[in-house]
Chimera marker file (.cmm) of the C-alpha trace (Angstrom):
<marker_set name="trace">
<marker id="1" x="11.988" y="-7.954" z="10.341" r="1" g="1" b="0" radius="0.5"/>
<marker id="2" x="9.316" y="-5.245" z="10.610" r="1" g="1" b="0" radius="0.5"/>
<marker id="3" x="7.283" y="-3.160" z="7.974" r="1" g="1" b="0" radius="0.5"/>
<marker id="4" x="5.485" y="-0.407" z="9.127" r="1" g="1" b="0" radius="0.5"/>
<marker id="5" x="2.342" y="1.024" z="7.555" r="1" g="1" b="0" radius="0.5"/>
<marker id="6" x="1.364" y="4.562" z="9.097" r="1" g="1" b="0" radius="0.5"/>
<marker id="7" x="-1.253" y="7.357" z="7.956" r="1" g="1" b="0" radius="0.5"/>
<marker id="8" x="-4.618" y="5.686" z="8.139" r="1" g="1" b="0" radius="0.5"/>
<marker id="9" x="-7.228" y="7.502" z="9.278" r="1" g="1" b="0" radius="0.5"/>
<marker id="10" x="-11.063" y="8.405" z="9.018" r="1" g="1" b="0" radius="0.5"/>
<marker id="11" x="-11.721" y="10.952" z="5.636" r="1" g="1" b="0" radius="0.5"/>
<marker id="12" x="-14.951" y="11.943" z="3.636" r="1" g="1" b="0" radius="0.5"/>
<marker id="13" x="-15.162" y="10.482" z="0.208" r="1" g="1" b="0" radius="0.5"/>
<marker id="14" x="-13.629" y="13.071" z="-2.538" r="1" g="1" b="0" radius="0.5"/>
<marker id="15" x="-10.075" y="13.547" z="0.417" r="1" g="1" b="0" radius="0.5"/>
<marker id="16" x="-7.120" y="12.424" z="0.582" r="1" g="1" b="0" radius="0.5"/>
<marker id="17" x="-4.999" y="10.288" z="2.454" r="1" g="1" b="0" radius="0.5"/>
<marker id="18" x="-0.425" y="8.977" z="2.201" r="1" g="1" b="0" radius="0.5"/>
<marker id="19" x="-0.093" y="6.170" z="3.424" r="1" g="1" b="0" radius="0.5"/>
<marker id="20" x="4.109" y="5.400" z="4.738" r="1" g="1" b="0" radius="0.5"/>
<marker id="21" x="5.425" y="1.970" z="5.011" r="1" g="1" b="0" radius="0.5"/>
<marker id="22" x="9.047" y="1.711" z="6.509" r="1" g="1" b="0" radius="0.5"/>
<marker id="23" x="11.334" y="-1.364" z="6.027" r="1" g="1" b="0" radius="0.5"/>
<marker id="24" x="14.377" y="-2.307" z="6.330" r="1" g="1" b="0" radius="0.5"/>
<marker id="25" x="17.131" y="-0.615" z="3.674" r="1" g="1" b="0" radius="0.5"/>
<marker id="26" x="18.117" y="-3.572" z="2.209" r="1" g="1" b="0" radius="0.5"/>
<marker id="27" x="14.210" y="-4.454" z="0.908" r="1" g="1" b="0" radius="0.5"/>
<marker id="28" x="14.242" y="-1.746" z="-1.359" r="1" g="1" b="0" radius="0.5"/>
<marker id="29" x="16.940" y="-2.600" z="-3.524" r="1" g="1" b="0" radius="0.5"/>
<marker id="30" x="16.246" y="-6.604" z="-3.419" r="1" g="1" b="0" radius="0.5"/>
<marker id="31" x="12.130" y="-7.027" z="-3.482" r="1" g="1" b="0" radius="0.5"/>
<marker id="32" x="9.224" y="-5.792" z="-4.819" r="1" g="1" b="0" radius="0.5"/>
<marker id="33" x="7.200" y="-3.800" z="-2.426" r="1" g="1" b="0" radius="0.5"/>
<marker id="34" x="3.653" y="-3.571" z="-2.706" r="1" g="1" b="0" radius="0.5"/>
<marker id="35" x="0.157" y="-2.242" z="-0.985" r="1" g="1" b="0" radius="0.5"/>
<marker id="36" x="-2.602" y="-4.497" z="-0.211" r="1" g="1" b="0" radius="0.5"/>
<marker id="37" x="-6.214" y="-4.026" z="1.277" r="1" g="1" b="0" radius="0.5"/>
<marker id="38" x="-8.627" y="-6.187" z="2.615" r="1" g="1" b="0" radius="0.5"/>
<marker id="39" x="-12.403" y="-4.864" z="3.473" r="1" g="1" b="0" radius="0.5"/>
<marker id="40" x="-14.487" y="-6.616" z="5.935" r="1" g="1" b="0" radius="0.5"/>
<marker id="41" x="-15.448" y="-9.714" z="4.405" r="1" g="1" b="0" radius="0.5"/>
<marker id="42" x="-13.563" y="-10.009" z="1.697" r="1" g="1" b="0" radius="0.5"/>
<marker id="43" x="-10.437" y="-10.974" z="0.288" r="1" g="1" b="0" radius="0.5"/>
<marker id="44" x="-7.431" y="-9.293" z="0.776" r="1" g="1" b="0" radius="0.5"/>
<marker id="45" x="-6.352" y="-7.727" z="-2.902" r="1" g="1" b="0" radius="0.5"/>
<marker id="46" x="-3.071" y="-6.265" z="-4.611" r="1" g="1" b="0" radius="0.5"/>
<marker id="47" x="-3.568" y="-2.249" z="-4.849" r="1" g="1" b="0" radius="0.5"/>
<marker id="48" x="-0.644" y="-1.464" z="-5.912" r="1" g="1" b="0" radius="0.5"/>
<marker id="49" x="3.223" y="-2.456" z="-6.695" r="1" g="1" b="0" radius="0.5"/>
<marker id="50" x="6.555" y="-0.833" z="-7.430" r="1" g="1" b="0" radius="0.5"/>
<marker id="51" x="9.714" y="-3.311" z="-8.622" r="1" g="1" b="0" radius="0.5"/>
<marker id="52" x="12.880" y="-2.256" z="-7.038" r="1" g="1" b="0" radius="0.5"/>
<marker id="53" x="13.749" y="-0.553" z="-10.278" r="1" g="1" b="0" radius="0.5"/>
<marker id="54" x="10.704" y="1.641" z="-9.835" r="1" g="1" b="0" radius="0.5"/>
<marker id="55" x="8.540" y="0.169" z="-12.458" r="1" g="1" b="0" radius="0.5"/>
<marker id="56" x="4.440" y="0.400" z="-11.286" r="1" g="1" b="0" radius="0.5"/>
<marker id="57" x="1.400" y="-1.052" z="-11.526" r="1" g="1" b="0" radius="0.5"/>
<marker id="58" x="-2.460" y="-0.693" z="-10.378" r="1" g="1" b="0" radius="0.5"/>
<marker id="59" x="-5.374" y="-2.348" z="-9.514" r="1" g="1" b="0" radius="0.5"/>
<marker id="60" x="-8.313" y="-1.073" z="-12.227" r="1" g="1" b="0" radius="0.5"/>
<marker id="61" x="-10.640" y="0.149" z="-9.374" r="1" g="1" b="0" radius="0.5"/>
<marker id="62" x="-7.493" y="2.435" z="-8.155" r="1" g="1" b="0" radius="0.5"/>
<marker id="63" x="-5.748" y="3.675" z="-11.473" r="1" g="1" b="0" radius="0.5"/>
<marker id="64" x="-5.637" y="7.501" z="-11.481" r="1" g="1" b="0" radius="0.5"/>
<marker id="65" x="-6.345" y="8.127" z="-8.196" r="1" g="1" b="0" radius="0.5"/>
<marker id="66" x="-3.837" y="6.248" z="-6.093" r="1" g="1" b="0" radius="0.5"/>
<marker id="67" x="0.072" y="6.476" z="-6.792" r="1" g="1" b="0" radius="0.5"/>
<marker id="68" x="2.675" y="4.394" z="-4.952" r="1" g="1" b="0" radius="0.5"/>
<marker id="69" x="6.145" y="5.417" z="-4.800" r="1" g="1" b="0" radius="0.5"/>
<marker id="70" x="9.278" y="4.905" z="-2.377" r="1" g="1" b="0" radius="0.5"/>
<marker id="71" x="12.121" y="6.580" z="-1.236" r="1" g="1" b="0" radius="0.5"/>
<marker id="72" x="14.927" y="4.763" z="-0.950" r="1" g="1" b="0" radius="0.5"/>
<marker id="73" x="16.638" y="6.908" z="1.110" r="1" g="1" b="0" radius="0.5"/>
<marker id="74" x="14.030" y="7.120" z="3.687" r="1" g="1" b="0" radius="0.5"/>
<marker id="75" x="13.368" y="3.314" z="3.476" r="1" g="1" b="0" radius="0.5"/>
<marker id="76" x="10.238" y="4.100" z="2.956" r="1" g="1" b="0" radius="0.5"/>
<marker id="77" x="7.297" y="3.441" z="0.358" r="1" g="1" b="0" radius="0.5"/>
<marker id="78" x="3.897" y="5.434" z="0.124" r="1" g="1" b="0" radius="0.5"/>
<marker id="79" x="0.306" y="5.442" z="-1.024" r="1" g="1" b="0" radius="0.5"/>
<marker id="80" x="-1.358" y="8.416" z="-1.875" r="1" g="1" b="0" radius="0.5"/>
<marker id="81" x="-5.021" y="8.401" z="-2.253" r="1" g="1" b="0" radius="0.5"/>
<marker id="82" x="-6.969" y="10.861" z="-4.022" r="1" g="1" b="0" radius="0.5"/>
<marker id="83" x="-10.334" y="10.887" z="-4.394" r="1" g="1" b="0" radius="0.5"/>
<marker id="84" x="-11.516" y="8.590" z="-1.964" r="1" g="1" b="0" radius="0.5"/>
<marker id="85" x="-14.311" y="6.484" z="-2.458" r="1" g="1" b="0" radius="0.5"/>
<marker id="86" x="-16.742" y="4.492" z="0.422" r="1" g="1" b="0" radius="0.5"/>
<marker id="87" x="-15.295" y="1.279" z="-1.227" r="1" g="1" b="0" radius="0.5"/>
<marker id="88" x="-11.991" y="1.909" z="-1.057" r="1" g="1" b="0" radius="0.5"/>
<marker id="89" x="-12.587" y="1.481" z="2.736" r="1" g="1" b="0" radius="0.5"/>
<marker id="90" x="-10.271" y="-1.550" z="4.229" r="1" g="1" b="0" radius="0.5"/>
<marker id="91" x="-7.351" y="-2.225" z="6.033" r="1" g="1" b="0" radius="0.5"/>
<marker id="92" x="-3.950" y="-1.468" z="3.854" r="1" g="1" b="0" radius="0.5"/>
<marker id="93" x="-1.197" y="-3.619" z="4.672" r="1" g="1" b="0" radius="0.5"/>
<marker id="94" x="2.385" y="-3.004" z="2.990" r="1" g="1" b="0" radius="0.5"/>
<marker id="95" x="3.864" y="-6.399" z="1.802" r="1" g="1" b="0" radius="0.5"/>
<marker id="96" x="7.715" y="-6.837" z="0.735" r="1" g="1" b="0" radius="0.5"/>
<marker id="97" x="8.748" y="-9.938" z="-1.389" r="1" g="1" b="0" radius="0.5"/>
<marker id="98" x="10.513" y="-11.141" z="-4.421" r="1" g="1" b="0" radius="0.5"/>
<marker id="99" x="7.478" y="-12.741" z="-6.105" r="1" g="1" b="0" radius="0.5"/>
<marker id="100" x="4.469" y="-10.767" z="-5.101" r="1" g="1" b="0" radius="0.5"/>
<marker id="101" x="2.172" y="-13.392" z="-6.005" r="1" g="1" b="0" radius="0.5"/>
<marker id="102" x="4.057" y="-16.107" z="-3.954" r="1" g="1" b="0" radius="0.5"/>
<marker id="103" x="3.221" y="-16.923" z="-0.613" r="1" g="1" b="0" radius="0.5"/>
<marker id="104" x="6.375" y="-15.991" z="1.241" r="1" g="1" b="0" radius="0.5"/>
<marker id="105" x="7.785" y="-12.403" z="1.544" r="1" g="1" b="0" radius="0.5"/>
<marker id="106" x="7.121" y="-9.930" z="4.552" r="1" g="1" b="0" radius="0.5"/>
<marker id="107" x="3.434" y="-8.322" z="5.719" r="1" g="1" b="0" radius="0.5"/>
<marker id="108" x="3.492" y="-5.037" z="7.981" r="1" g="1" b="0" radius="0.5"/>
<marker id="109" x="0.612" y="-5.101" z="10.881" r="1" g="1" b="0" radius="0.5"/>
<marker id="110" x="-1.997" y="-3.041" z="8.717" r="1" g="1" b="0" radius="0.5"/>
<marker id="111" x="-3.729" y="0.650" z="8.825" r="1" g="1" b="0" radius="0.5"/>
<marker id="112" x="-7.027" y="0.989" z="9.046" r="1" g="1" b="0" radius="0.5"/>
<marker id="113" x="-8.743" y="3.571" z="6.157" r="1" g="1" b="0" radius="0.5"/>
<marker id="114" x="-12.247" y="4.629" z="6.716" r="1" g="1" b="0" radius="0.5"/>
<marker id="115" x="-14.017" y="6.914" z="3.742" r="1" g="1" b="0" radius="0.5"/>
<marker id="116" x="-17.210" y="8.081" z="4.877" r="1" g="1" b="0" radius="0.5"/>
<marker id="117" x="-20.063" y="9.111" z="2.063" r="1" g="1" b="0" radius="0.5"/>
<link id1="1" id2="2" r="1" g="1" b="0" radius="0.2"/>
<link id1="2" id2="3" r="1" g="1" b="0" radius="0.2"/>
<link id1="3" id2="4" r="1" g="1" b="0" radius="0.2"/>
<link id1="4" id2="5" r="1" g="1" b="0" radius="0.2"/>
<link id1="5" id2="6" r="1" g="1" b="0" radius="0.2"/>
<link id1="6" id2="7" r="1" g="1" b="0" radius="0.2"/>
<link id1="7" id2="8" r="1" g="1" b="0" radius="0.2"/>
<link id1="8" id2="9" r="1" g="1" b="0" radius="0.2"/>
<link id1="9" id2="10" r="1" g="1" b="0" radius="0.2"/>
<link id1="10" id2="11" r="1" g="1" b="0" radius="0.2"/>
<link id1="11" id2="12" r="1" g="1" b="0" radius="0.2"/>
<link id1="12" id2="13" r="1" g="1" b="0" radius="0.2"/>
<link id1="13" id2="14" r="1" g="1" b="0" radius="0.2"/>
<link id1="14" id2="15" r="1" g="1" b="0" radius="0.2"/>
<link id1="15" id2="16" r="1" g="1" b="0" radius="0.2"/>
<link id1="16" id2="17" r="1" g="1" b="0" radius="0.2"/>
<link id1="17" id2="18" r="1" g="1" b="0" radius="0.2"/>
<link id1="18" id2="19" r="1" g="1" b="0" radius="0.2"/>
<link id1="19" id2="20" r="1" g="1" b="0" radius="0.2"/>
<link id1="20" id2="21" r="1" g="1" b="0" radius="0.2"/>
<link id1="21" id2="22" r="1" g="1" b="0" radius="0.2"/>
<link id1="22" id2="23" r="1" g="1" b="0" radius="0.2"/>
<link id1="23" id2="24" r="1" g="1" b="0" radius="0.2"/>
<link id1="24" id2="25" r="1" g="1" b="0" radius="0.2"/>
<link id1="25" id2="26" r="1" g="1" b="0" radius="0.2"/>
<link id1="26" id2="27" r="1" g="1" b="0" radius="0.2"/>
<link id1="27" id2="28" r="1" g="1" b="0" radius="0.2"/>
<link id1="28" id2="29" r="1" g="1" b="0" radius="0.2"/>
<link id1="29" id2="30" r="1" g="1" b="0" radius="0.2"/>
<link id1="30" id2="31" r="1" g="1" b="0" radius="0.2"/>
<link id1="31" id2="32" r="1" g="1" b="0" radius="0.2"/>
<link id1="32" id2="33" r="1" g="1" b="0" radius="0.2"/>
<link id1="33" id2="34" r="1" g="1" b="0" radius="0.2"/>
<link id1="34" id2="35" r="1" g="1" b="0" radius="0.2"/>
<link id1="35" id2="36" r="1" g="1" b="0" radius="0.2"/>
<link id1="36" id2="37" r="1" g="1" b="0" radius="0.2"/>
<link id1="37" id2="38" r="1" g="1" b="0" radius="0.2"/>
<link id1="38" id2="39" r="1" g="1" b="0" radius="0.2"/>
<link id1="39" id2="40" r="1" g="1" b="0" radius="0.2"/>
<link id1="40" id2="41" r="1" g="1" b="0" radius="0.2"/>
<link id1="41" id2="42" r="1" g="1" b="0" radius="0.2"/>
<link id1="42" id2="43" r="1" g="1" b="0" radius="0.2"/>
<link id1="43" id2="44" r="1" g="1" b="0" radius="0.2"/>
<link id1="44" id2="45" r="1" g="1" b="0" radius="0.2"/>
<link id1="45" id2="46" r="1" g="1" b="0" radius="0.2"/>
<link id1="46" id2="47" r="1" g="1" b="0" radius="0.2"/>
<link id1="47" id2="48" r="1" g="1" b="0" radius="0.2"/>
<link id1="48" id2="49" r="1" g="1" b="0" radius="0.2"/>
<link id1="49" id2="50" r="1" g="1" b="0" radius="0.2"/>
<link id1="50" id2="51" r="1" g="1" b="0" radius="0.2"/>
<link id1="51" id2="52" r="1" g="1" b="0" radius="0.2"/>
<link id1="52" id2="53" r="1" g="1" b="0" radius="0.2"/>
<link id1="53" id2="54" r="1" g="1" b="0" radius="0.2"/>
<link id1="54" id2="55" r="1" g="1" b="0" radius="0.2"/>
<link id1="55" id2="56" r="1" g="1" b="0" radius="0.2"/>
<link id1="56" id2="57" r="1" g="1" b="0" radius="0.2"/>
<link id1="57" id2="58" r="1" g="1" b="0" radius="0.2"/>
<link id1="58" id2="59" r="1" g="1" b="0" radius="0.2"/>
<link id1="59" id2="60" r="1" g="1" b="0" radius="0.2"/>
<link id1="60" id2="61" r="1" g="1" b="0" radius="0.2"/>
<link id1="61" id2="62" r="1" g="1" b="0" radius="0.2"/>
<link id1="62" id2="63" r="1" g="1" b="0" radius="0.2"/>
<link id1="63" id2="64" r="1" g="1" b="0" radius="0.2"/>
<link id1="64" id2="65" r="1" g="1" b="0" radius="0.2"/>
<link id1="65" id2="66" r="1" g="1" b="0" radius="0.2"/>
<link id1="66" id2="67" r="1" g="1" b="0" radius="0.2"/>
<link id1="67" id2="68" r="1" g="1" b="0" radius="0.2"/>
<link id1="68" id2="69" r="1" g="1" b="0" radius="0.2"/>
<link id1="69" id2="70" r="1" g="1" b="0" radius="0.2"/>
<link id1="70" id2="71" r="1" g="1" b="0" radius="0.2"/>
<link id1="71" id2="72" r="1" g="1" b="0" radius="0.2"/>
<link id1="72" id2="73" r="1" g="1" b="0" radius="0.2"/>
<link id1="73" id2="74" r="1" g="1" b="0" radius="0.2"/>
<link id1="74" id2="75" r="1" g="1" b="0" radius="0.2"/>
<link id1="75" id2="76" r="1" g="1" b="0" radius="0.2"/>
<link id1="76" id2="77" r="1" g="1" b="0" radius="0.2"/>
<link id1="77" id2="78" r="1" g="1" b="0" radius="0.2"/>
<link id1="78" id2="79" r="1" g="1" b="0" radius="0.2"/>
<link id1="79" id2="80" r="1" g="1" b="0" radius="0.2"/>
<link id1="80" id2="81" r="1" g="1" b="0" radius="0.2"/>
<link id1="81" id2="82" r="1" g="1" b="0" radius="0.2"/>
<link id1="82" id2="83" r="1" g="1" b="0" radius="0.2"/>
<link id1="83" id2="84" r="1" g="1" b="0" radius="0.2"/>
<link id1="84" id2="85" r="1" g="1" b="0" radius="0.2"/>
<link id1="85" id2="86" r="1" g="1" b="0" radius="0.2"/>
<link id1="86" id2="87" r="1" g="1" b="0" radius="0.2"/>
<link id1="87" id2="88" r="1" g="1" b="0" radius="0.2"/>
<link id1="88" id2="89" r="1" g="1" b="0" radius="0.2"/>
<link id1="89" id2="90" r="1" g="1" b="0" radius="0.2"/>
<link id1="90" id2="91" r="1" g="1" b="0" radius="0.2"/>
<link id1="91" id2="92" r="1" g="1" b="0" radius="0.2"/>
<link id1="92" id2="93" r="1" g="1" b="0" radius="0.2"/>
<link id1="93" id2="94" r="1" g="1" b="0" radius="0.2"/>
<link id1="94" id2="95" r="1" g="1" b="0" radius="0.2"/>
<link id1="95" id2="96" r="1" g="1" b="0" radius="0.2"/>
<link id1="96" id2="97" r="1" g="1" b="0" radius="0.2"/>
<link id1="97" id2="98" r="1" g="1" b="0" radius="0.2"/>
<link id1="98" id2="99" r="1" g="1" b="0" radius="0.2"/>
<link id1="99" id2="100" r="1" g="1" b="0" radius="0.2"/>
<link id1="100" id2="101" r="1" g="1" b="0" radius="0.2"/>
<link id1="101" id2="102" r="1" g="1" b="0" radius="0.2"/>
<link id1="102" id2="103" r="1" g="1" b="0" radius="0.2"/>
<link id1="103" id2="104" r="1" g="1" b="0" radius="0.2"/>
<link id1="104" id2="105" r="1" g="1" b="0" radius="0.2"/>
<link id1="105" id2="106" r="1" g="1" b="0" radius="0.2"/>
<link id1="106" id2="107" r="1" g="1" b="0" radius="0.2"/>
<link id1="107" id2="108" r="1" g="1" b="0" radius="0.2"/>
<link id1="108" id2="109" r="1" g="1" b="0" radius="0.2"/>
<link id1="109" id2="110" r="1" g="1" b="0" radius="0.2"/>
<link id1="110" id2="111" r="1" g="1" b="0" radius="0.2"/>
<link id1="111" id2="112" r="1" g="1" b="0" radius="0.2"/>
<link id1="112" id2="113" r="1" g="1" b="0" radius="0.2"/>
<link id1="113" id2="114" r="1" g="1" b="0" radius="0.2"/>
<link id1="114" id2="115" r="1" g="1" b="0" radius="0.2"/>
<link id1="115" id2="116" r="1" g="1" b="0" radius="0.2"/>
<link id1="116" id2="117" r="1" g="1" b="0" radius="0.2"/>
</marker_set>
């Protein structure tokens, strides 16, 4: 089972970046999918969820400028960034499981963003 995160990249701070994660069909109508990050030294954190009835929520250091969202059709969920900020510099990793907080569920390999000041 694969999840794959594309659309990292290098940006100046105040851009924009989409991130796309594609999984399997079936893991959009059956888990939760979320974004993660993790920044050199330091913990990876939650960024962002979506239930598979669409329902969303945010990390406080990413509320009104990043917005997940999927498309089922498309097997395929996305982060969009606005207003990037030096410390939202990490790599993003697209996770896919019934209990987000558990320990088991799915991880994609990672893409690297890099905002420059």
């Amino acid at each position: 089972v694969q999840l794959v995160e594309s659309g990292g990249g290098l940006v100046q701070a105040g851009g924009s970046l989409r991130l796309s994660c594609v999984a399997p069909r079936s893991f959009f109508s059956i888990y939760t999918m979320a974004w993660y990050r993790q920044a050199p030294g330091k913990q990876r954190e939650l960024v962002a969820r979506i239930t598979k009835a669409g329902s969303t929520n945010y990390a406080d250091s990413v509320k009104g400028r990043f917005t997940i969202s999927k498309d089922n059709t498309r097997s395929t969920m996305y982060l969009q960034m606005n207003n990037l900020k030096p410390e939202d510099t990490a790599v993003y990793y697209c996770r896919a499981a019934l209990l987000i907080e558990s320990s088991l569920g799915f991880w994609g390999q990672g893409t690297q963003v890099t905002v420059s000041s």
